[in-house]
C-alpha positions as CSV (number, residue, x, y, z in Angstrom):
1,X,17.3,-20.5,-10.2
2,X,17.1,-16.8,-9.9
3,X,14.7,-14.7,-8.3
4,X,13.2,-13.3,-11.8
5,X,12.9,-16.5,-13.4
6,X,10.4,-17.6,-10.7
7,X,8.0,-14.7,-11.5
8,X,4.9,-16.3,-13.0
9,X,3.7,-14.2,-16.0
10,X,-0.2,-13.7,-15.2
11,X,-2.9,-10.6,-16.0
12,X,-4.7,-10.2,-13.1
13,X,-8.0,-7.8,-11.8
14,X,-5.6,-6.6,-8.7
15,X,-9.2,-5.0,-6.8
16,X,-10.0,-9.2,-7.4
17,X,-6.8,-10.3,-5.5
18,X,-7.8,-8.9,-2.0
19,X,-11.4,-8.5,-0.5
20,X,-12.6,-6.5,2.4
21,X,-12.8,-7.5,5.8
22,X,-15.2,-6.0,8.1
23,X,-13.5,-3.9,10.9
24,X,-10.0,-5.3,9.6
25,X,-7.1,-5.0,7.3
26,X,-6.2,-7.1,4.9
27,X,-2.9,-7.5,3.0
28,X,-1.4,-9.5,0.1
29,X,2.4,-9.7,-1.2
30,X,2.5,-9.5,-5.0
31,X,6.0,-9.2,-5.2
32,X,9.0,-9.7,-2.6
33,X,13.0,-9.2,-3.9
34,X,15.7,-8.1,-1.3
35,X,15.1,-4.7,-3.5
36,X,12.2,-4.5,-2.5
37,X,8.5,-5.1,-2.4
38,X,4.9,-4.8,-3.9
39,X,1.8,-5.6,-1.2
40,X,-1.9,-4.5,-2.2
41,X,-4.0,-3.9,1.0
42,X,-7.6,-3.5,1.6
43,X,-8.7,-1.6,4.8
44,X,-12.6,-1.1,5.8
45,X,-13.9,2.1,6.5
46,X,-12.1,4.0,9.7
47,X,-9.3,1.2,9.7
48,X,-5.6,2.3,9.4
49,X,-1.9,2.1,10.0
50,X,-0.4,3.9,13.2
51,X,2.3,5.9,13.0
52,X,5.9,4.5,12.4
53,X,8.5,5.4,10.3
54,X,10.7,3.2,7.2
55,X,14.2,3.3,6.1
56,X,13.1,3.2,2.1
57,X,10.5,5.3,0.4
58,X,7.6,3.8,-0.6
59,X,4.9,4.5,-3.2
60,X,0.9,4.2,-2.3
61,X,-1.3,3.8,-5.5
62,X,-5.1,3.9,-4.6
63,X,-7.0,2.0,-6.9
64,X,-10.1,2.2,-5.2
65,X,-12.1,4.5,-2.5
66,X,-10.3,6.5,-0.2
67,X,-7.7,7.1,2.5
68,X,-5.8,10.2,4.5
69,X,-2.2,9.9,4.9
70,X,-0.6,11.9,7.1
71,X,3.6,12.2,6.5
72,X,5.3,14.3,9.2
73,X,2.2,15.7,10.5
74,X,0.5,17.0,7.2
75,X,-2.5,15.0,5.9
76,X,-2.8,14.2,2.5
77,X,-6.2,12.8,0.7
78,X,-5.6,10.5,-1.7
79,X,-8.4,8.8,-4.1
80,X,-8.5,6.1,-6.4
81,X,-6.6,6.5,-9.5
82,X,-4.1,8.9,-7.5
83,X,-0.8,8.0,-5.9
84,X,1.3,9.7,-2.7
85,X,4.9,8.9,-2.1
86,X,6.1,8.5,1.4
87,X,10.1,9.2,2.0
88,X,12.7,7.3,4.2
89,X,12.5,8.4,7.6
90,X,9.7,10.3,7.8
91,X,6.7,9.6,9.9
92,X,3.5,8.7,8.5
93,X,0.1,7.1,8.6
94,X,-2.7,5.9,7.0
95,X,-6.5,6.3,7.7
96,X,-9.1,4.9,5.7
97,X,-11.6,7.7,4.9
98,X,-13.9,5.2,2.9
99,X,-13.2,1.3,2.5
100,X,-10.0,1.6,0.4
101,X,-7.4,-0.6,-1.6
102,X,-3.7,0.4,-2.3
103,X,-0.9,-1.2,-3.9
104,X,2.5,-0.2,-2.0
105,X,5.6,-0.4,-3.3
106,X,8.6,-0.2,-0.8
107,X,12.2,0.4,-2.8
108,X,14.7,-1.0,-0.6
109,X,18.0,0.0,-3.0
């Protein structure tokens, strides 16, 4: 069996497939291929990810409240219904400015 015929075609609510935690961060693979992935995350309020660096570029799509990412020192605000893209090898974080979900994509070819 290959890896797209064991997708499960669904319509889903994705701000319904992961809650908030309080004081925590809370994450939930969508999609996972050697190419690459697709995780939706929901931080509380003041919660984040340190700085660190990836080999792939990745896409953040907010799809509700708020965060700050910072890539290579420059903070960027991002708000529901808005996206940011994060290249390969450059340092970044991400800060929760309100309670916030985001759907990453990471492209691995």
């Amino acid at each position: 069996m290959t890896e797209a015929s064991q997708v499960k075609v669904q319509v889903s609510r994705l701000g319904d497939m992961v809650g908030y935690q309080a004081g925590a961060v809370v994450s939930r693979e969508i999609l996972g291929r050697k190419t690459g992935t697709v995780t939706l995350f929901a931080f509380d309020e003041e919660q984040g990810l340190s700085e660190h660096t990836a080999p792939y570029d990745a896409l953040v799509q907010v799809i509700d409240g708020a965060t700050e990412v910072t890539i290579s020192g420059v903070p960027y605000r991002v708000k529901e219904g808005e996206m940011i893209i994060m290249p390969a090898g450059q340092p970044h974080a991400l800060r929760a400015v309100t309670k916030f979900k985001m759907i990453l994509t990471m492209i691995r070819s």
